[in-house]
N, C-alpha and C positions, 0 to 999 in steps of 0.2 A: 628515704623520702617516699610519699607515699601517694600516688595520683588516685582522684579521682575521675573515671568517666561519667560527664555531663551530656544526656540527650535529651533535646529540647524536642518540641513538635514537629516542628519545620523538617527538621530533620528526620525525625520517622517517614512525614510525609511521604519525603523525598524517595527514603529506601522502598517504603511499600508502591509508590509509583513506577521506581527502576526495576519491581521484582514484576509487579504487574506487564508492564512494556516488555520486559523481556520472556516471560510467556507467550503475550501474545504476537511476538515477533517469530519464536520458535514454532507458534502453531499455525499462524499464516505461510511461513517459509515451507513448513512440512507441509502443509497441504498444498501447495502447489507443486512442492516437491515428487510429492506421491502422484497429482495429476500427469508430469509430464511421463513420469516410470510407466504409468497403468496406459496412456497414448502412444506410447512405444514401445509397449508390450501389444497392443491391439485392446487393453482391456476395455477402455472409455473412448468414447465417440467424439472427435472433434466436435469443439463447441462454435457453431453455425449461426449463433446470434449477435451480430456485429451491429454494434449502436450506429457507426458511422453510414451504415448502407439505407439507411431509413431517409438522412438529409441529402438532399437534393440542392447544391451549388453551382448556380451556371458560373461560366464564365465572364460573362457583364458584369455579373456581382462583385466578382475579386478586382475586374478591372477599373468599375466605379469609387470602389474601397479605395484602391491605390492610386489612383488620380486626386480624389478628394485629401486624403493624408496631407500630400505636396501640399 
């Protein structure tokens, strides 16, 4: 008996997208990877730029929020 393998489009698609994701899953991992090594080796500078320290939240705020939810 003799099979033929059938590859439609969809299916390349698919592979060329799981080859692609999984590059760029090994190159993001690795470089963070290499970040924390080079931080704990003393090589790179703790990074000092925190988005969250810019916003400014009182406390009325959360508390208006969570009475109004109720």
């Amino acid at each position: 008996m003799h099979h033929l393998l059938y590859f439609d489009p969809g299916l390349g698609a698919m592979i060329i997208q799981a080859i692609i994701a999984a590059v760029a899953g090994v190159v993001l991992f690795s470089k963070n990877l290499m970040y924390k090594i080079k931080l704990f080796l003393g090589l790179a500078k703790p990074m000092e730029d925190d988005v969250f320290d810019d916003i400014e939240v009182k406390d009325s705020d959360t508390e208006n929020r969570n009475s109004s939810e109720r």
